[in-house]
N, CA, C and O of each residue as an XYZ file, in Angstrom:
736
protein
N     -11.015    -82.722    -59.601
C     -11.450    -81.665    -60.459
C     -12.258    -82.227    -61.625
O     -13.213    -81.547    -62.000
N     -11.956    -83.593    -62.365
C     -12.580    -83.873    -63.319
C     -14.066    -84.384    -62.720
O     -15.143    -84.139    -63.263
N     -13.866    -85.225    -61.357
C     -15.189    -85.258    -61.312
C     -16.002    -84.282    -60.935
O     -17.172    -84.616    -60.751
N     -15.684    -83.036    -60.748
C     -16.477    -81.852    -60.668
C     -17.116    -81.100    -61.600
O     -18.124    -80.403    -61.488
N     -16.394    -81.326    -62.561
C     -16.574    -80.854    -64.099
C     -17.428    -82.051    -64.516
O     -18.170    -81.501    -65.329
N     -17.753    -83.166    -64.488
C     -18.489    -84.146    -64.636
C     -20.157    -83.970    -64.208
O     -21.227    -83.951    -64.817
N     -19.569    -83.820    -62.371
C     -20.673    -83.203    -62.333
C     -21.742    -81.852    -62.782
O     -22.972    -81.845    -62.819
N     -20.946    -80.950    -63.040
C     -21.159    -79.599    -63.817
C     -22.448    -79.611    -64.610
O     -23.510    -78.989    -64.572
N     -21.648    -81.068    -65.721
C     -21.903    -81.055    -66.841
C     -23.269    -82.221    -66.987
O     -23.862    -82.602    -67.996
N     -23.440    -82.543    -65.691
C     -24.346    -83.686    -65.582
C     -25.948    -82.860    -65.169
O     -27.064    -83.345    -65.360
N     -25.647    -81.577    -64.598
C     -26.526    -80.674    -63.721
C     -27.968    -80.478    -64.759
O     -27.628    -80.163    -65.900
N     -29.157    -80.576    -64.620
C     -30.241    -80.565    -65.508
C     -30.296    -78.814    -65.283
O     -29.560    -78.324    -64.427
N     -31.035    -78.096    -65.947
C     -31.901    -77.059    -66.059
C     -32.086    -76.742    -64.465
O     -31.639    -75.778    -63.843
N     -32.806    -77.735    -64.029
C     -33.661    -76.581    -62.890
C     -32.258    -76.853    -61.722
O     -32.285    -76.098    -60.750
N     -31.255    -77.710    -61.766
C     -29.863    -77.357    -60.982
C     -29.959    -78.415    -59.895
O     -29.504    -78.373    -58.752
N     -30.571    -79.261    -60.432
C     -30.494    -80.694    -59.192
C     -29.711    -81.810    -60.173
O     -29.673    -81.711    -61.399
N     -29.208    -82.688    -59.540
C     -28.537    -83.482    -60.504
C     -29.023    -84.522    -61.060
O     -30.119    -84.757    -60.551
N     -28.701    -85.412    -62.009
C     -29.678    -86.508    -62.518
C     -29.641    -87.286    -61.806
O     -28.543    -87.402    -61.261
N     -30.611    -88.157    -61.414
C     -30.747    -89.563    -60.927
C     -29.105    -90.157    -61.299
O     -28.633    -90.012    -62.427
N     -28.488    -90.704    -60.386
C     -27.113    -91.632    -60.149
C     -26.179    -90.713    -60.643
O     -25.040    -91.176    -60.703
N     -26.277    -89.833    -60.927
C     -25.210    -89.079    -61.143
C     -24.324    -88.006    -60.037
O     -24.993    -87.788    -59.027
N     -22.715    -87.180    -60.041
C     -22.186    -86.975    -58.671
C     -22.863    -85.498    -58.072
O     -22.645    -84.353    -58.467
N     -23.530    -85.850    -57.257
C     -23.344    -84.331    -57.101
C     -22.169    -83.356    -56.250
O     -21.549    -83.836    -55.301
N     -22.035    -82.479    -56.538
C     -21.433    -81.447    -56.553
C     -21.581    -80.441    -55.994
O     -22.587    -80.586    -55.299
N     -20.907    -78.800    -55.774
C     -21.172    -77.678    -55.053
C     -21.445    -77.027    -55.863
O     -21.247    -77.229    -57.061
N     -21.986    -76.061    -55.334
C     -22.630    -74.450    -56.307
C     -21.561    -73.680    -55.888
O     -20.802    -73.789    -54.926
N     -21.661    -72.697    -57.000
C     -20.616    -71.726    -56.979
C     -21.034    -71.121    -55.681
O     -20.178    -71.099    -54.797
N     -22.260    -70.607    -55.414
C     -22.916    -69.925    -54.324
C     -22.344    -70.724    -52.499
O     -22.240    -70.078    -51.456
N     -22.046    -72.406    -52.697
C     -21.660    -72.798    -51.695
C     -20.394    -72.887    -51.296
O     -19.897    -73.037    -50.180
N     -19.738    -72.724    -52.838
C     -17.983    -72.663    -52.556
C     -18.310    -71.184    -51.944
O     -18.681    -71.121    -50.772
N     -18.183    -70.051    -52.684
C     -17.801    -68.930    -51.571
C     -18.838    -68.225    -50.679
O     -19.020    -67.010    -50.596
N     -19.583    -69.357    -49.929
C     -19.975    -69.211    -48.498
C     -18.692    -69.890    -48.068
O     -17.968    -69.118    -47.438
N     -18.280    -70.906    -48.196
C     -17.240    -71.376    -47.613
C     -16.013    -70.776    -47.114
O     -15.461    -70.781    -46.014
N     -15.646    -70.060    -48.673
C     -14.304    -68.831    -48.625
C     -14.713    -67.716    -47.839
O     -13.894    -67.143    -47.120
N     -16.218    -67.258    -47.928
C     -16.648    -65.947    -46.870
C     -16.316    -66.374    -45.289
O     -15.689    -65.704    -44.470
N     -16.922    -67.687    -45.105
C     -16.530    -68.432    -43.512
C     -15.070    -68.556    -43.126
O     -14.624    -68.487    -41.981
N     -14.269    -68.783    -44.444
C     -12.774    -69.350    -43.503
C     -11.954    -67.751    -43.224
O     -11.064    -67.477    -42.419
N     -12.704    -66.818    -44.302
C     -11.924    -65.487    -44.186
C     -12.410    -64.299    -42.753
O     -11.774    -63.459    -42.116
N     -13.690    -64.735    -42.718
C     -14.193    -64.237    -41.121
C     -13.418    -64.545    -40.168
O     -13.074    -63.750    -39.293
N     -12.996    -65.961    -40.255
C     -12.573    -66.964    -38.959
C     -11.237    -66.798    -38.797
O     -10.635    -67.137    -37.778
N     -10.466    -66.013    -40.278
C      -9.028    -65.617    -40.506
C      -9.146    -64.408    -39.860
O      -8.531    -64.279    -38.802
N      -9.848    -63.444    -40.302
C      -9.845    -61.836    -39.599
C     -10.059    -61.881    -37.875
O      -9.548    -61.084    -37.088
N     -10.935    -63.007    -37.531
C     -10.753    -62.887    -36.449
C      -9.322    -63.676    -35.712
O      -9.137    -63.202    -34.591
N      -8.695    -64.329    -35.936
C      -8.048    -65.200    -35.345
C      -6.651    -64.322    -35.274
O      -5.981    -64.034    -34.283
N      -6.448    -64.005    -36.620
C      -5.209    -63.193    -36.380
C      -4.533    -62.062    -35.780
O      -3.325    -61.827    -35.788
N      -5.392    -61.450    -35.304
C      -5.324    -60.415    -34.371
C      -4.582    -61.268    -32.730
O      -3.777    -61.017    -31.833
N      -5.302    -62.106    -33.071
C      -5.206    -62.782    -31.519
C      -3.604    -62.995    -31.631
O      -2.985    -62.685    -30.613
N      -2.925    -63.430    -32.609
C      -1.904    -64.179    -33.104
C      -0.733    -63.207    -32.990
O       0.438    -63.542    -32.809
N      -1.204    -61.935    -33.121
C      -0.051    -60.975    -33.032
C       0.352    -60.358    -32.224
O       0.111    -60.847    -31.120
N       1.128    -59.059    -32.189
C       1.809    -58.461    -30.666
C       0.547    -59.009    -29.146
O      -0.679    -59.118    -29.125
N       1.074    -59.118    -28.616
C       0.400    -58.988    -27.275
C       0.625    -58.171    -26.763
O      -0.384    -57.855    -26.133
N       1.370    -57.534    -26.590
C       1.811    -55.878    -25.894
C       0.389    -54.941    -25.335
O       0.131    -54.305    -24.313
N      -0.269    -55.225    -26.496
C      -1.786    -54.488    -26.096
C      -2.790    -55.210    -25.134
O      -3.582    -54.822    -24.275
N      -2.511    -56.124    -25.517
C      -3.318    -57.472    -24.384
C      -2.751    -57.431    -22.911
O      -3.498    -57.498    -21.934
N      -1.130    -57.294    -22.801
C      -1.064    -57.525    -21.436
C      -0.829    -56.112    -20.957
O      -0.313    -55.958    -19.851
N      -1.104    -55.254    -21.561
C      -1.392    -53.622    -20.844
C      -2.734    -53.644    -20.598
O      -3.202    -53.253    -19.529
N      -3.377    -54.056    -21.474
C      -4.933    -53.996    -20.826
C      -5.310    -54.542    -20.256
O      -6.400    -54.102    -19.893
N      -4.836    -56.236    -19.455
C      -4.782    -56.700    -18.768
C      -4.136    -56.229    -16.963
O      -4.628    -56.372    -15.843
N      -2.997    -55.712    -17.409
C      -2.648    -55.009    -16.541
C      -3.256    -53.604    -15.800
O      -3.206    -53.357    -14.595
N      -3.639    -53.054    -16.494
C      -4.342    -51.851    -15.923
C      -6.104    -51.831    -15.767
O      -6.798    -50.863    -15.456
N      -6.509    -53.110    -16.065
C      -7.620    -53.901    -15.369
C      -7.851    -54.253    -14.146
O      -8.906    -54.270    -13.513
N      -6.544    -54.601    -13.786
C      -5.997    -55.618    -12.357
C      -5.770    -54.437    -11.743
O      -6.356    -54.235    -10.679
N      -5.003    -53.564    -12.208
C      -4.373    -52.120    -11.337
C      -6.318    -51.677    -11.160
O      -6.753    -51.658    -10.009
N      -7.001    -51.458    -11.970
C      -8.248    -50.766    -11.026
C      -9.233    -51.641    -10.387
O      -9.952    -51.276     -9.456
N      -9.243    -52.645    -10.842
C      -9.866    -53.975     -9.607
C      -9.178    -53.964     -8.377
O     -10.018    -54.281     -7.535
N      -7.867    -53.726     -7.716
C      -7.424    -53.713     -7.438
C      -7.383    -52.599     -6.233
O      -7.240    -52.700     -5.015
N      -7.564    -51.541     -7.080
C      -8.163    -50.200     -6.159
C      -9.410    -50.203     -5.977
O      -9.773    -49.859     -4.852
N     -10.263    -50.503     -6.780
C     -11.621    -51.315     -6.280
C     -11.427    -51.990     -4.935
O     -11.859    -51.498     -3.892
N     -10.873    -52.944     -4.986
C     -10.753    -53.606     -3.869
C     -10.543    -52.586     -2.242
O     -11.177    -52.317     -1.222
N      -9.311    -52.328     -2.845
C      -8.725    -51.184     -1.684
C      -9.683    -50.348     -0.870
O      -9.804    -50.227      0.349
N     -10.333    -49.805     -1.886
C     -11.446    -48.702     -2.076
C     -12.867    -49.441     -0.831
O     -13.263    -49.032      0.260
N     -13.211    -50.466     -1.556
C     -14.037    -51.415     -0.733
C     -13.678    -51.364      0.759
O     -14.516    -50.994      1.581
N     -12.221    -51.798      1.176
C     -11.697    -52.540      2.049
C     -12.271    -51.010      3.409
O     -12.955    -50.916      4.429
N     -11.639    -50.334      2.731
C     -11.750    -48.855      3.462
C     -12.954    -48.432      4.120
O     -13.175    -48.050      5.269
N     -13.847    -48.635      2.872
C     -15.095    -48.283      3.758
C     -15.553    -49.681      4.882
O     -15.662    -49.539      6.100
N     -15.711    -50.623      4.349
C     -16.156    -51.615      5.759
C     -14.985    -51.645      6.613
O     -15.196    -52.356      7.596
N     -13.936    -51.179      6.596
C     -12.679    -51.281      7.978
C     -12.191    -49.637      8.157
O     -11.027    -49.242      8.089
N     -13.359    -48.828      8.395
C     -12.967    -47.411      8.507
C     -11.967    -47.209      9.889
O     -11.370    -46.165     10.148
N     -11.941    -48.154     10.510
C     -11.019    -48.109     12.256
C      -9.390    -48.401     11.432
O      -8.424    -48.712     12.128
N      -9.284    -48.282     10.202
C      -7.664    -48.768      9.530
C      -7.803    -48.971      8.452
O      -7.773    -50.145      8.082
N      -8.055    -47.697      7.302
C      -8.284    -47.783      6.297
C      -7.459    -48.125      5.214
O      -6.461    -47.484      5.542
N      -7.183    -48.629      4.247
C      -6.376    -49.216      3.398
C      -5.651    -48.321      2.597
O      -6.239    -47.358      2.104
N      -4.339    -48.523      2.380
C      -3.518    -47.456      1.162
C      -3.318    -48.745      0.000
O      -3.758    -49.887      0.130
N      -2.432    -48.142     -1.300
C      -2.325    -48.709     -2.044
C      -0.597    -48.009     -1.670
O      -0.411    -46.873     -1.235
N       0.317    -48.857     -1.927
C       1.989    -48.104     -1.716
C       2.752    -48.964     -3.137
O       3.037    -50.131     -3.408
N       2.850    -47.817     -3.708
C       3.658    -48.101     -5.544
C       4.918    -48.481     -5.055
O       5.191    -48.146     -3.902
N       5.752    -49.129     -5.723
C       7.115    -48.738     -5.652
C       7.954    -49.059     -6.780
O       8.526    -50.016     -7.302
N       7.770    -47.839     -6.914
C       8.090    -47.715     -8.901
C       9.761    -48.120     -8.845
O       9.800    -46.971     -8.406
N      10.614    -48.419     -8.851
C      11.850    -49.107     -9.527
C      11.645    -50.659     -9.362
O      12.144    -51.508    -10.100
N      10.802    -50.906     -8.236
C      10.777    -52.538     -8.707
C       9.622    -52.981     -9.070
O       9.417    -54.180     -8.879
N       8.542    -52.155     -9.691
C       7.439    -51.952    -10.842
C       6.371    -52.993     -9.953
O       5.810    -53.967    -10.456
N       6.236    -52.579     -8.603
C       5.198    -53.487     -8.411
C       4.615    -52.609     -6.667
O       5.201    -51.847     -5.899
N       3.181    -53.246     -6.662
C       2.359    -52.319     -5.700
C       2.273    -53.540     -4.615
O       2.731    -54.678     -4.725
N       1.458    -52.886     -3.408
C       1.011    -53.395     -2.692
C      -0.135    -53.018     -2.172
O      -0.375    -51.918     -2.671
N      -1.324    -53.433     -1.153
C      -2.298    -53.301     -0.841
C      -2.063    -53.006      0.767
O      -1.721    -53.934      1.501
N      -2.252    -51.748      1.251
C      -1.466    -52.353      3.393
C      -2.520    -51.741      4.135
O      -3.617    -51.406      3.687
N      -1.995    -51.591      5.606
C      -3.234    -50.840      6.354
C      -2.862    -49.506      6.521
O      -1.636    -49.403      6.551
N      -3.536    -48.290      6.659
C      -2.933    -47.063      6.678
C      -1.878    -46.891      8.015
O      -0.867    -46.230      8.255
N      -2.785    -47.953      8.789
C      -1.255    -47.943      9.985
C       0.084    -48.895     10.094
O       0.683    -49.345     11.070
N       0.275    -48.997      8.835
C       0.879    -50.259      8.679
C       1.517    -50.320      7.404
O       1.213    -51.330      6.768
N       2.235    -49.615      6.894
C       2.000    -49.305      5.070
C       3.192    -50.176      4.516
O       3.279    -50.697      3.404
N       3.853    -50.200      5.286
C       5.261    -51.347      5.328
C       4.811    -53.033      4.912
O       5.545    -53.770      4.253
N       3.522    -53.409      5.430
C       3.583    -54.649      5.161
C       2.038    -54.858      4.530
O       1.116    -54.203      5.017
N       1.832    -55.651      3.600
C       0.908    -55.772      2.447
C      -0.164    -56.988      3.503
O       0.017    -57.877      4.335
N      -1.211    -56.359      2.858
C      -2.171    -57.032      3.808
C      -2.721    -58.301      3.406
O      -2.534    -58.293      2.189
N      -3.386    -59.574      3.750
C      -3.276    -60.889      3.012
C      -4.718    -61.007      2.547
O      -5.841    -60.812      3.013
N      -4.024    -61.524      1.121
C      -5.277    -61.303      0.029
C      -5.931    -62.143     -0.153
O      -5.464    -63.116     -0.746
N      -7.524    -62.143      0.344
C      -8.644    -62.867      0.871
C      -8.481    -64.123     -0.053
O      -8.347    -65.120      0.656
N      -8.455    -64.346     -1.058
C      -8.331    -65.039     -2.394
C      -7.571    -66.695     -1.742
O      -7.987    -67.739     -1.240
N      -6.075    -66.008     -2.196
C      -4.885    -67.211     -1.941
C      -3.973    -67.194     -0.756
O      -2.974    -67.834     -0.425
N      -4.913    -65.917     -0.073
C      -3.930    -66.346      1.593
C      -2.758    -65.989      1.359
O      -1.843    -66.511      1.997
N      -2.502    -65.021      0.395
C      -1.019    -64.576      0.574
C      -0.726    -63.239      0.432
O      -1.690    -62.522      0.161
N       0.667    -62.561      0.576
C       0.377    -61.126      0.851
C       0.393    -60.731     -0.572
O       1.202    -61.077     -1.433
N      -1.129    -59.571     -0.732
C      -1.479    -58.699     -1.341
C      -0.625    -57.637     -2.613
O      -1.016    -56.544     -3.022
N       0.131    -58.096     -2.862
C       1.116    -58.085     -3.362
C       1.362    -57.892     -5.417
O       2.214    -58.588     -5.969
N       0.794    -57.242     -5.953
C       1.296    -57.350     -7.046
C       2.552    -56.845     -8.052
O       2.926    -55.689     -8.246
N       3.084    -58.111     -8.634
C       4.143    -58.059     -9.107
C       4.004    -58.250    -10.656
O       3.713    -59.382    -11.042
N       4.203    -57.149    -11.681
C       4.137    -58.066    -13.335
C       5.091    -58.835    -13.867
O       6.275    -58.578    -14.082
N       4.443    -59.839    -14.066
C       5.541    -61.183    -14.590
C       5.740    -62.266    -13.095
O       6.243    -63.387    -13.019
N       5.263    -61.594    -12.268
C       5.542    -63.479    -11.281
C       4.136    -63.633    -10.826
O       3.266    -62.842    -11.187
N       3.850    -64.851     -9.871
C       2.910    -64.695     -9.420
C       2.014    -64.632     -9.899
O       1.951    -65.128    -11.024
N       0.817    -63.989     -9.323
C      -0.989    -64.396     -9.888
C      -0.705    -63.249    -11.476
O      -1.409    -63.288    -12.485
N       0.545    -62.295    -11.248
C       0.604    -61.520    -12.970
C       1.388    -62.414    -13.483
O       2.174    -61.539    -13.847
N       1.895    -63.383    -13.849
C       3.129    -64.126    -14.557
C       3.038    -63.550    -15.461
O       4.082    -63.200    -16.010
N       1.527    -63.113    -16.150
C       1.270    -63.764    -18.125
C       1.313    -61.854    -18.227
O       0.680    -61.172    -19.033
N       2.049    -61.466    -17.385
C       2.051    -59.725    -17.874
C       3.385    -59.039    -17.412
O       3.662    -58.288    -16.477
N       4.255    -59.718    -18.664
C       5.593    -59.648    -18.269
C       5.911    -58.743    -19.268
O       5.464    -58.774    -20.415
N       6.818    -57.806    -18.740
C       7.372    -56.340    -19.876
C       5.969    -55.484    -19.033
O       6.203    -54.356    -19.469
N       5.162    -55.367    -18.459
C       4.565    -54.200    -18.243
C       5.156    -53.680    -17.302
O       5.625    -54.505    -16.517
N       5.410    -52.151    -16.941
C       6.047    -51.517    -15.929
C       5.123    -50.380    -15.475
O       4.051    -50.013    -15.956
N       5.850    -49.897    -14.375
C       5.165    -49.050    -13.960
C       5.656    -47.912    -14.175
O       6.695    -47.666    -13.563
N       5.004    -46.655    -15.256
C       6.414    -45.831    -15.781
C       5.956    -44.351    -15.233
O       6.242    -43.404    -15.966
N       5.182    -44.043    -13.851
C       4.927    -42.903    -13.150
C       3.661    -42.710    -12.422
O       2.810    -43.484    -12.860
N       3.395    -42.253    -11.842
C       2.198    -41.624    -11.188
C       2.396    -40.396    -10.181
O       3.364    -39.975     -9.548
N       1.081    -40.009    -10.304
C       0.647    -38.770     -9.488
C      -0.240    -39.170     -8.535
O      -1.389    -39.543     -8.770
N       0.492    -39.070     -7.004
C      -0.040    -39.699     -6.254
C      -0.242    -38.462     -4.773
O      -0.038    -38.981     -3.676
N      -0.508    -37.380     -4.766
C      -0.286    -36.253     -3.880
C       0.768    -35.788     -3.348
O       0.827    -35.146     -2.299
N       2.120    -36.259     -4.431
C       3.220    -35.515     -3.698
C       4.059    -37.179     -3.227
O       5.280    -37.037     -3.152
N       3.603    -38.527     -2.946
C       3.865    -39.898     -2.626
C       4.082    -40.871     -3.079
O       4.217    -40.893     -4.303
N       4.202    -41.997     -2.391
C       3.820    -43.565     -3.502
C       2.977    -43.798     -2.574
O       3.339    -44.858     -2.063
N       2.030    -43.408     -2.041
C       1.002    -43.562     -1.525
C      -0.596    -43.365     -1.849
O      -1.026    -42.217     -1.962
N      -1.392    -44.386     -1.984
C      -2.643    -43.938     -2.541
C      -3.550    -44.329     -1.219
O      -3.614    -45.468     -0.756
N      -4.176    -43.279     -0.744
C      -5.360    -43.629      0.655
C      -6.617    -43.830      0.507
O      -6.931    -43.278     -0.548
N      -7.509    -44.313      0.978
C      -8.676    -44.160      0.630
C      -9.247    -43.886      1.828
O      -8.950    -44.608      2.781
N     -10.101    -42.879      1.991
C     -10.999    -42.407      3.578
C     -12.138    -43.685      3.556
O     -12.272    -44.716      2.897
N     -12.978    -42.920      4.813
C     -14.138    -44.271      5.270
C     -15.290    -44.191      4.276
O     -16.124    -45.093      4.202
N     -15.331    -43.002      3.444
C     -16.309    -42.992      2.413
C     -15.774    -43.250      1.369
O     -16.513    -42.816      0.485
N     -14.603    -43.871      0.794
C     -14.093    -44.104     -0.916
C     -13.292    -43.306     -1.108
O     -12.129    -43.539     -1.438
N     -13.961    -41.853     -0.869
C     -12.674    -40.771     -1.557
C     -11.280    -40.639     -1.167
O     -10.951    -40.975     -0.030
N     -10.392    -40.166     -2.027
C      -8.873    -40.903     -2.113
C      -8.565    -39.299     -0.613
O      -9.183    -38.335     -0.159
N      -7.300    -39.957     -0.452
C      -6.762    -38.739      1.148
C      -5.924    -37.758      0.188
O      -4.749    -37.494      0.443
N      -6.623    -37.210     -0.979
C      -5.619    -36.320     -1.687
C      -6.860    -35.468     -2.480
O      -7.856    -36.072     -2.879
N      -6.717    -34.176     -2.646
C      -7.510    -32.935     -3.160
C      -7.755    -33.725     -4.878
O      -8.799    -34.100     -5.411
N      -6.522    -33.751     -5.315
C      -6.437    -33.900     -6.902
C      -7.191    -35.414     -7.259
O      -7.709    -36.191     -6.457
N      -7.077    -35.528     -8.560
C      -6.999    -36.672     -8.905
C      -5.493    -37.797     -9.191
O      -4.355    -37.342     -9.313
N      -5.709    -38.750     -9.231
C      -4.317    -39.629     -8.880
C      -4.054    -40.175    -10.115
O      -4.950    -40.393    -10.930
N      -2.811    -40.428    -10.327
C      -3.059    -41.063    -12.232
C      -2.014    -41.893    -12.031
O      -1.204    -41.519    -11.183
N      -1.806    -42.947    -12.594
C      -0.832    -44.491    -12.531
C      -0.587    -44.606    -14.127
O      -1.537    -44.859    -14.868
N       0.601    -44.431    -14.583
C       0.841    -44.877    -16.320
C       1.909    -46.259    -16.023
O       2.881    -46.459    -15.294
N       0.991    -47.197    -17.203
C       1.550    -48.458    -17.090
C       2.346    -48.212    -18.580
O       2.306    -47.271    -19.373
N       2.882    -49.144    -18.583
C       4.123    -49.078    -19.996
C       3.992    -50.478    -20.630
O       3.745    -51.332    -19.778
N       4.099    -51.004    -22.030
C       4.320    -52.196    -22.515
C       4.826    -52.382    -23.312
O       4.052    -53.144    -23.891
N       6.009    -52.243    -24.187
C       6.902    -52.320    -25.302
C       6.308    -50.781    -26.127
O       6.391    -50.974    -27.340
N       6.121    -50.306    -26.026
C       5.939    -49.113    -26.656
C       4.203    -48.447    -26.344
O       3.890    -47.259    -26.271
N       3.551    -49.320    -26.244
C       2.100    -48.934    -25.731
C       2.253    -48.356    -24.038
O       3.091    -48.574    -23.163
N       0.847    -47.426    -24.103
C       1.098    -46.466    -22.616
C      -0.298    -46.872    -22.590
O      -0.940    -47.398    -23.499
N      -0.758    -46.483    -21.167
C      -2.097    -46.515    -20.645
C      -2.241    -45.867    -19.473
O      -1.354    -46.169    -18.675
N      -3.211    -44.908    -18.978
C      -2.903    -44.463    -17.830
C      -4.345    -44.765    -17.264
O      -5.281    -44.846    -18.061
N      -4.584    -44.960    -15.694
C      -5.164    -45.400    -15.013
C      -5.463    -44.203    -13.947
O      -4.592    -44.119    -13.082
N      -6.671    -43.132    -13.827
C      -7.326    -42.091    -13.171
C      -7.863    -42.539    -11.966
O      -8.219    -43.714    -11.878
N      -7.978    -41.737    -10.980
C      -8.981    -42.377     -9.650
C      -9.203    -40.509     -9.444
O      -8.526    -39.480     -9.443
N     -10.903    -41.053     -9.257
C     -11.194    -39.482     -8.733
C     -11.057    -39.083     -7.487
O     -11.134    -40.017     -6.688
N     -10.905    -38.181     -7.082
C     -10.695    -37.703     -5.255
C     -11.699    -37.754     -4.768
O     -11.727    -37.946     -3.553
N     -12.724    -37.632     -5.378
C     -14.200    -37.697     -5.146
C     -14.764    -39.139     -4.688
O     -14.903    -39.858     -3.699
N     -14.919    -39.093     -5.627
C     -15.453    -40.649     -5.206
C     -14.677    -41.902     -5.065
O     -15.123    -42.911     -4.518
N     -13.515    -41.794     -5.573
C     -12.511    -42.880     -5.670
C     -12.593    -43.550     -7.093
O     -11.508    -44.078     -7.338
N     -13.349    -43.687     -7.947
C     -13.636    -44.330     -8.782
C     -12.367    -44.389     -9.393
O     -11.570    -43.492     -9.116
N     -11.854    -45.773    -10.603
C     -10.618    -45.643    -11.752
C     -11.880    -45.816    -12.932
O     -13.023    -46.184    -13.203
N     -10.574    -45.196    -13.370
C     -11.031    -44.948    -15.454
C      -9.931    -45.413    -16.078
O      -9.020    -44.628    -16.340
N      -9.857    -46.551    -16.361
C      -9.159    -46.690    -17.599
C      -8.851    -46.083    -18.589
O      -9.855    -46.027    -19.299
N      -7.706    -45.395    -19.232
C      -7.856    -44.559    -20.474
C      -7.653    -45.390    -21.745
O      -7.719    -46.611    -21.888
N      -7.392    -44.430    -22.626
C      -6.980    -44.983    -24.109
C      -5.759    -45.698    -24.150
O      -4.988    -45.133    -23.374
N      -5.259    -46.597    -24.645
C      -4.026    -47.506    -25.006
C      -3.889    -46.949    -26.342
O      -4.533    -46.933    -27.391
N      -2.319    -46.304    -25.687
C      -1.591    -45.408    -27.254
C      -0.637    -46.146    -27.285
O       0.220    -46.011    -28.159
């Protein structure tokens, strides 16, 4: 501190310092400094806190990639089109063939069955999310025909759960498409 004040006091008029003397910061460069570490604070800490919101939105990402997939599978294999089969008390789906809905079909990726589970497996890092209902035509069955659109009049809705945050996940009958909703 004293040699700062040294320097201060060494500073000429036009604000360069004398020949051999210390130089020093400008007030103007200290709080760029404090403006930089407080940006780098606002951003960081968010990251730092609940995750609850992170692994619901993570989760209901995967849930419509997922039907994406399905959705895909259907139209190029219209001879055995793909369902999606929930099975809400042990909070985890599968991917199967419509003639076949019993056993999950193997997922091009890691060669293993199609299978998602939150908290093991390719979900480990989305543990506490559940599966807390859907509207699926009356089923735990989600179909997709040889053109995309789901084997049900309505639209289909999947609500994921995460310590108190909800999210629900839409597919149109129409086209098949998901919509992610709002995270309340």
């Amino acid at each position: 501190m004293i040699k700062l004040m040294k320097c201060i006091a060494q500073k000429t008029r036009s604000g360069r310092p004398r020949p051999g003397s210390l130089a020093g910061f400008t007030l103007v460069e200290l709080m760029t400094v404090v403006i930089v570490l407080a940006i780098a604070a606002a951003l960081a800490v968010p990251m730092l806190g609940d995750t609850s919101f992170s692994k619901l939105q993570g989760a209901a990402s995967t849930l419509a990639a997922d039907l994406a997939f399905a959705q895909v599978e259907s139209i190029a294999h219209s001879e055995d089109t793909r369902v999606v089969v929930f099975d809400n008390p042990n909070d985890t789906y599968h991917i199967a063939l419509s003639s076949d809905t019993a056993t999950p079909i193997t997922n091009p990726i890691n060669k293993k069955p199609y299978l998602m589970d939150y908290g093991s497996g390719a979900a480990a890092s989305l543990t506490g999310v559940t599966i807390s209902g859907y509207t699926l035509g009356g089923d735990d069955e989600l179909g997709f025909g040889v053109y995309g659109g789901l084997d049900q009049a309505t639209a289909a809705t999947i609500t994921l759960v995460c310590e108190g945050f909800t999210v629900t996940v839409t597919v149109d009958p129409n086209t098949g498409e998901s919509t992610i909703g709002t995270i309340n």
